[in-house]
C-alpha positions as CSV (number, residue, x, y, z in Angstrom):
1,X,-25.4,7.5,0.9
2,X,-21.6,7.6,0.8
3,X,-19.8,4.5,-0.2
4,X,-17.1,3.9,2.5
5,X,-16.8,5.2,5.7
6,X,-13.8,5.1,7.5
7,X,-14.9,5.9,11.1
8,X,-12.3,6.5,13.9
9,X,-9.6,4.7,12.4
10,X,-6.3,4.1,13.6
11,X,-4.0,3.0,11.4
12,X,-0.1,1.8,12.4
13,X,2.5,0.4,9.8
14,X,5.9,-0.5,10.7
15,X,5.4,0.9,14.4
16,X,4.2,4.3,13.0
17,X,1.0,5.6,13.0
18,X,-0.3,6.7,10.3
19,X,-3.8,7.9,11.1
20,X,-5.2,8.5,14.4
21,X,-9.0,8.6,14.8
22,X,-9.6,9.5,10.8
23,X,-13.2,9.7,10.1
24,X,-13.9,9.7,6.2
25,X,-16.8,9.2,4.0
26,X,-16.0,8.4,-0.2
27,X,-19.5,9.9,-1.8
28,X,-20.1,9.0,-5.3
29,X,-18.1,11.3,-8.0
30,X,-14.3,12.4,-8.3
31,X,-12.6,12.8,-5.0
32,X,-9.1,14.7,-4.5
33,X,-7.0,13.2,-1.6
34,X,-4.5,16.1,-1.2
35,X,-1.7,16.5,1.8
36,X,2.4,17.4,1.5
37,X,5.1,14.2,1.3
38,X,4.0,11.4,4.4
39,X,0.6,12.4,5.7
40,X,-1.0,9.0,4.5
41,X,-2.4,9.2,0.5
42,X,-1.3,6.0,-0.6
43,X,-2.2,4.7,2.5
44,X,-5.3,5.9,2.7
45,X,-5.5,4.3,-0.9
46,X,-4.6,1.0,0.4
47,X,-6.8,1.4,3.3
48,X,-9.8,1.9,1.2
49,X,-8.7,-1.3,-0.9
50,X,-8.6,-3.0,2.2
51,X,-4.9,-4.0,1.6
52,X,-4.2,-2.3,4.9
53,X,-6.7,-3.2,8.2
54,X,-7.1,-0.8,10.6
55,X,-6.0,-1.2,14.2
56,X,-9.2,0.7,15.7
57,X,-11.9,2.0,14.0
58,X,-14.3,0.6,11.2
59,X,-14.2,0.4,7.4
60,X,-18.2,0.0,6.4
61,X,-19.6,-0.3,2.7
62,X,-17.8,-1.3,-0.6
63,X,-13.9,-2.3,-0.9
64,X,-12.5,-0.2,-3.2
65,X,-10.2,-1.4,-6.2
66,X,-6.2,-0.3,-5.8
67,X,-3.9,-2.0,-8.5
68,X,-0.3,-1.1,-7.4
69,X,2.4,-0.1,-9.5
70,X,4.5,-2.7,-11.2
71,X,6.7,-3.5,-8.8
72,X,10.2,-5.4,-9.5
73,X,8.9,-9.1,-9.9
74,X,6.6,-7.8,-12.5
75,X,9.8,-6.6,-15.0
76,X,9.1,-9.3,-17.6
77,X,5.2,-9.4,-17.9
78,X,4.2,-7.7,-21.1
79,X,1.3,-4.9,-20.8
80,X,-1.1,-7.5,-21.9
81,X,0.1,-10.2,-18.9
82,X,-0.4,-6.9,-16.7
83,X,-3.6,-6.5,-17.4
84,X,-4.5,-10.5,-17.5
85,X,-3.4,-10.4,-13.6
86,X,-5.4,-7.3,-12.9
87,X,-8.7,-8.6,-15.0
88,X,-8.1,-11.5,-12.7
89,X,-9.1,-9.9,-9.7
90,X,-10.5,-6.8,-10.9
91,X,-14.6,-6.7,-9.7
92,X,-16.0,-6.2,-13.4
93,X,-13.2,-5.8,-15.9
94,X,-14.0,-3.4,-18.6
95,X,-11.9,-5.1,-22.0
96,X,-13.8,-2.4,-24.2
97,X,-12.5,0.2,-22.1
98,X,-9.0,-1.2,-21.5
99,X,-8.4,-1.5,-25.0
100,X,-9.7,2.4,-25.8
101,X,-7.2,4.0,-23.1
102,X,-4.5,1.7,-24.5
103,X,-5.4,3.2,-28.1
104,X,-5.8,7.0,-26.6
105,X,-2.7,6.8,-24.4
106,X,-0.4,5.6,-27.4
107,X,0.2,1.9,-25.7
108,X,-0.6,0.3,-28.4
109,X,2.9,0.0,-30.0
110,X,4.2,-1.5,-26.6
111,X,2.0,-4.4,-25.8
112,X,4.4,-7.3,-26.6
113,X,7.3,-5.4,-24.5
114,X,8.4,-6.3,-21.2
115,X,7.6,-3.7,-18.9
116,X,11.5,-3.5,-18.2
117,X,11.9,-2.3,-21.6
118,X,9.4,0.8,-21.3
119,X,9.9,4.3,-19.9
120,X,8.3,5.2,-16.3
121,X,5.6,6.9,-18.1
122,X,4.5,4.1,-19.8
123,X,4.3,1.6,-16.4
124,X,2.5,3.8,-14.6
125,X,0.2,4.0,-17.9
126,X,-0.1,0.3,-17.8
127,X,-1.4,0.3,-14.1
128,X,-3.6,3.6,-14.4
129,X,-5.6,1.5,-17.4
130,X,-5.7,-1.5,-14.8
131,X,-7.0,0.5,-12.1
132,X,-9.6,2.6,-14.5
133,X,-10.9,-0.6,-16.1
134,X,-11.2,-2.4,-13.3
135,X,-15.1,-1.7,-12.9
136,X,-15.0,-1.1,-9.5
137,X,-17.9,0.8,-7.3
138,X,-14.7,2.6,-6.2
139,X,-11.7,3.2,-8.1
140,X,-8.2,4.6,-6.8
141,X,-5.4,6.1,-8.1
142,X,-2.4,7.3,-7.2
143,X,-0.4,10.5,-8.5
144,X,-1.5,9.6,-11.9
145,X,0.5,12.7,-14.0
146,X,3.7,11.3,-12.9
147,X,6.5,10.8,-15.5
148,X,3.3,11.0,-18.5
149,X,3.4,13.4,-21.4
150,X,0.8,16.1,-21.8
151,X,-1.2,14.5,-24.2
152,X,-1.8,11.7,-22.2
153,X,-2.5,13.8,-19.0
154,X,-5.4,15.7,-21.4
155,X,-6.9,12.2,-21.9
156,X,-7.1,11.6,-18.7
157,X,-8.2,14.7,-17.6
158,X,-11.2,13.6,-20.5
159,X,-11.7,10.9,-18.7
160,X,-11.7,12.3,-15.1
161,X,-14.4,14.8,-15.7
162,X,-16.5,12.2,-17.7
163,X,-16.4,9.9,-14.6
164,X,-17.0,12.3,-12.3
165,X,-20.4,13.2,-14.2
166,X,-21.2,9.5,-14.6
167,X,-20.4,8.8,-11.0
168,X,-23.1,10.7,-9.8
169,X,-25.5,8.8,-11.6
170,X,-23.8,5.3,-11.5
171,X,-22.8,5.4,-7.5
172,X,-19.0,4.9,-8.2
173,X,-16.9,7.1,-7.2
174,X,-12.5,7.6,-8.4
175,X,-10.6,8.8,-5.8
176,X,-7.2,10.3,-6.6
177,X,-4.5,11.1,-4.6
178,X,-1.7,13.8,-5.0
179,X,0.0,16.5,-3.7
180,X,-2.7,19.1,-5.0
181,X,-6.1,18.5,-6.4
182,X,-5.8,19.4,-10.4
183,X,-7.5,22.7,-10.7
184,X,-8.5,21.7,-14.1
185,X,-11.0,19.0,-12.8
186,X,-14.5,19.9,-10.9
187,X,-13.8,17.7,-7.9
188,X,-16.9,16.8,-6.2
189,X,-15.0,16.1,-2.5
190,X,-11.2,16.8,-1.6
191,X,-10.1,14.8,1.6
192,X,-7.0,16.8,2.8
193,X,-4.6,14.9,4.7
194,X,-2.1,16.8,7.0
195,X,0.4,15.1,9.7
């Protein structure tokens, strides 16, 4: 049984549309959302995280977790205030598991910081350990290689492939969105989104 299903969904934001008559289904695993610049990932994302409501159309079964990337107002919260907020709202915060992918992404060092004073890298790490702790039936993510180093892009490809395996089993399901699916993961679905 697939987790969401987006069926015939029309989706307009700022008197654009977006989609028109999308019909998806997020099955249990590691799913690739894959489509050039402006065809709707991160929309898709939010849509799924019911941060967006369709116009038409229906969005049936679980709401999945989407933690946004720090935006401006968040500058001068530390990692650890970060991850306060997102445990907050988060469906079944993993601690255990926050504190592992601080550890194996080198974060550790930068917890007191603001997030003004860390590279891009190191945001978007903040908000990728929010978004993979969250315990959520269905976890999303999006671009997450952007501005990290390789060894951190090896732990998460660890990490992808372990999910994907456990998802099967568990019924959750990690959707990730980028240009191209990562042809070092087994991707058990790939939604490709075209305009």
């Amino acid at each position: 049984m697939p987790l969401i299903t987006l069926e015939n969904v029309r989706l307009i934001i700022d008197q654009t549309v977006v989609f028109e008559g999308l019909n998806a289904q997020i099955q249990p695993g590691l799913i690739a959302v894959t489509g050039d610049e402006r065809v709707g990932k991160t929309s898709l994302l939010m849509l799924l995280a019911g941060q967006h409501v369709p116009h038409a159309g229906s969005h049936i079964g679980s709401t999945a977790f989407f933690w946004p990337y720090a935006a401006e107002e968040s500058d001068k919260q530390t990692p650890i205030e970060r991850w306060a907020q997102a445990a907050r709202v988060a469906p079944g915060w993993n601690q255990s598991l926050c504190e592992s992918l601080c550890s194996a992404l080198s974060m550790t060092e930068h917890l007191h910081k603001g997030l003004f004073m860390l590279s891009t890298g190191s945001r978007r790490k903040v908000d990728l350990i929010a978004n993979l702790a969250s315990g959520a039936q269905v976890i999303c993510i999006d671009q997450p290689y952007v501005g990290l180093d390789a060894p951190s892009i090896g732990v998460l490809r660890e990490f992808f492939e372990e999910a994907s395996d456990a998802g099967k089993n568990s019924q959750r399901a990690w959707v990730v969105a980028d240009y191209e699916a990562d042809p070092h993961l087994t991707w058990d679905q790939t939604i490709q989104l075209t305009s």
